[in-house]
Phi, psi and omega in degrees: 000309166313303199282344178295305140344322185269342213242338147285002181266327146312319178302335186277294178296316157334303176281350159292318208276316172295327180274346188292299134016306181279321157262347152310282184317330211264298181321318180307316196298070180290357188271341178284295210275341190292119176301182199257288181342319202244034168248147181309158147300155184261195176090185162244095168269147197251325163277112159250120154231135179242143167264164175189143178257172220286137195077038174262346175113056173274318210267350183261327173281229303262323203260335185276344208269326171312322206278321147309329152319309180267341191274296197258014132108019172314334190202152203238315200236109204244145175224116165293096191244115174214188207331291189243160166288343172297323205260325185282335177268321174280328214254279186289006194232278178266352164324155176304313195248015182290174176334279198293293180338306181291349214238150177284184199272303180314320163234040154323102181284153172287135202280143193185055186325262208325340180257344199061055192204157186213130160271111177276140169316000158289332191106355192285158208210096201232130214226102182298163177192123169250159198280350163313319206240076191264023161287331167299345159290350186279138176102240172339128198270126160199143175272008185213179148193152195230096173233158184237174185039045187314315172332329180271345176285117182325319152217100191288329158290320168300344204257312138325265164022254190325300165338295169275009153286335194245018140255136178208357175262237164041181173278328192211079155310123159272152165192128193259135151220167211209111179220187178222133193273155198207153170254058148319153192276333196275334194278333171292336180285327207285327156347308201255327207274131212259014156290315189254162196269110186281175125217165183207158188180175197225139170320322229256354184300313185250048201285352178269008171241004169277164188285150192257320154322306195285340180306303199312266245276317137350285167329303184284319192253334155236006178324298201262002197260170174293341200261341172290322195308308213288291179277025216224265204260003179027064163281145191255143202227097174277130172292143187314152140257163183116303185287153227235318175227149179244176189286288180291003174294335199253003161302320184274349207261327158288004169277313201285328223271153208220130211273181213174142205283140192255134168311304188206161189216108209234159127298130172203137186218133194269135173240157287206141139284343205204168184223110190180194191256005163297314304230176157250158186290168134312107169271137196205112192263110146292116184205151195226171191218124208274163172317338191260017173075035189251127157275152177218084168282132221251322176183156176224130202250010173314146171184168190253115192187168164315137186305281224296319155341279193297320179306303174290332159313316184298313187305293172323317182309303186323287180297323198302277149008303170080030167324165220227295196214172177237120172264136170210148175274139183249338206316312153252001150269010175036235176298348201327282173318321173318288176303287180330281163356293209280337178274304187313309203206095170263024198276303193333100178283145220220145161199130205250149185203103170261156183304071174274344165230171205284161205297268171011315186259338174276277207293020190258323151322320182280339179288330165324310169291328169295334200270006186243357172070088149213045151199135197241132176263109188295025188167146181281139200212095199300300196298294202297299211289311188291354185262353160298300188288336164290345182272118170249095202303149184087322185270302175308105198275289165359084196302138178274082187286335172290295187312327191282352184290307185306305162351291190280008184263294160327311191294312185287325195275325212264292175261008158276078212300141165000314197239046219256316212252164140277133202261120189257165184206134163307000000 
């Protein structure tokens, strides 16, 4: 009876072991798992670029379509190009979908951190390269190449360049790239030229490897803005002319920011003259100036309401914060922001501030400062950011209230001497 027992119980982990196996090989298996967008193009094409929007599988097409490469011996000398090497290691390398992650462990290439480098037991040799430093493509040969996120490179173009002097060897030099689009000059030439092969796709393409919270939140807060078109759905989103800030401007300026002990800190709030469902919002900016002259806008609380709403929303703001003042433009709200205050909270310090000259000309200064990386965004703010990149002064029938918010907040921290306004304190 014992040995009848041991040899089902044998019978059993064998069969665990064969199905772990089994489901093991099948994970491996990209052509089972792979969606068809995320198979080479056929023919011999030399540009494969995928737009791809963020969670679409860029960085698993890209670690897989190298792995086929090397797997039918298609390429011997592979060059990994992505910002930094750091991003080339973490990302295209040691990532959840990198290079070592796709491969079973029987043909997992050695790994050579301190060289930047992966051996495949074939001999095949694939070599990090960051576009900071692409002079480093000068010299070195390759018959293959994989780069990523090109959109970002600062300078994306010299950084190509270099790039295609150094495939040159093989029979059919390859080079897959995998972004998500900005309307760059390299990504707009690579576009126009009937040598590459596009795909395009969307995050939602791959929602079933997704967190189902990050869809919902997504969906909701950037589905319908210019940056879910861009970063969603991979539209490539050309700047207006005309417009005073672009996507990448403000793209670097949440890029640049670094957190920092802040000097002074405002509230600034552009206001509704009316309340109804025509009506514009309150615009109500948090934004602050680090000891080193750096602006930081911090958050933006704007919404559409009643005053007594907005007004309390600006006070909490006020405490939350520990803010110095509440800024407001009075120009069409006359005393308002005044009264209110002085009935709600008269604890508050308040500076009332009018308009003498036309919206156009109070923001071409702040944009200036943007264009000098001397504003920083802590954190992406989807509404404020698409009503900045949409105003085209002179064109724009819309009143812009987040901007004008923004406007008198910058204005106040930034080009304003101290005793410029009157303060009023409760």
């Amino acid at each position: 009876m014992r040995k009848m027992f041991l040899l089902k119980k044998l019978f059993v982990l064998l069969k665990k072991e064969r199905r772990r196996r089994k489901d093991q090989s099948s994970l491996y298996d990209w052509k089972k798992v792979a969606r068809p967008s995320q198979l080479p193009p056929k023919g011999d094409w030399r540009i494969w670029l995928i737009l791809a929007g963020r969670g679409f599988g860029k960085t698993r097409t890209g670690a897989e379509t190298l792995r086929k490469w090397v797997q039918e011996g298609l390429c011997r000398r592979l060059a990994l190009l992505a910002e930094t090497e750091v991003e080339a290691r973490q990302v295209m390398i040691e990532g959840i979908s990198g290079l070592l992650a796709v491969h079973p462990p029987s043909e997992r290439p050695l790994y050579e951190p301190s060289k930047g480098q992966l051996i495949w037991p074939n001999g095949c040799i694939a070599t990090c390269f960051s576009a900071e430093a692409y002079e480093h493509l000068r010299g070195p040969q390759f018959d293959g190449a994989w780069v990523d996120e090109l959109a970002k490179f600062r300078d994306g173009e010299k950084v190509w360049d270099q790039l295609m002097f150094g495939l040159r060897i093989g029979r059919l030099p390859r080079v897959i790239v995998t972004t998500t689009p900005r309307p760059t000059v390299i990504l707009k030439k690579l576009l126009k030229d009937p040598d590459v092969v596009v795909t395009k796709g969307s995050t939602f393409e791959n929602a079933k490897n997704l967190a189902k919270p990050f869809l919902n939140y997504i969906r909701k807060h950037y589905e319908k803005s210019w940056l879910g078109r861009q970063e969603i759905y991979a539209d490539l989103i050309e700047t207006k002319e005309g417009t005073l800030w672009t996507p990448h401007l403000l793209e670097r300026a949440r890029r640049a920011y670094q957190s920092s002990p802040l000097q002074r800190l405002v509230i600034a709030i552009d206001p509704a003259v009316s309340h109804g469902a025509q009506s514009d919002e309150t615009g109500i900016i948090v934004a602050g100036m680090t000891k080193n002259g750096f602006g930081v806008i911090l958050d933006d609380l704007s919404l559409k309401g009643p005053p007594s709403l907005w007004i309390q929303k600006a006070i909490d703001a006020y405490h939350h914060y520990k803010a110095d003042r509440i800024v407001a433009e009075v120009n069409m709200g006359g005393d308002l922001v005044e009264q209110l205050l002085r009935s709600y909270d008269p604890s508050v310090s308040y500076k009332a501030v009018r308009a003498t000259r036309g919206k156009a000309l109070r923001a071409e200064p702040i944009a200036a400062l943007y264009e000098r990386d001397k504003v920083w965004h802590a954190k992406h703010l989807s509404k404020l950011e698409e009503q900045l990149c949409s105003y085209i002064p002179g064109e724009s029938s819309k009143s812009p209230d987040r901007l004008d918010a923004l406007v008198w907040a910058l204005t106040d921290l930034m080009l304003t001497p101290f005793s410029a306004y009157k303060v009023w304190v409760g």
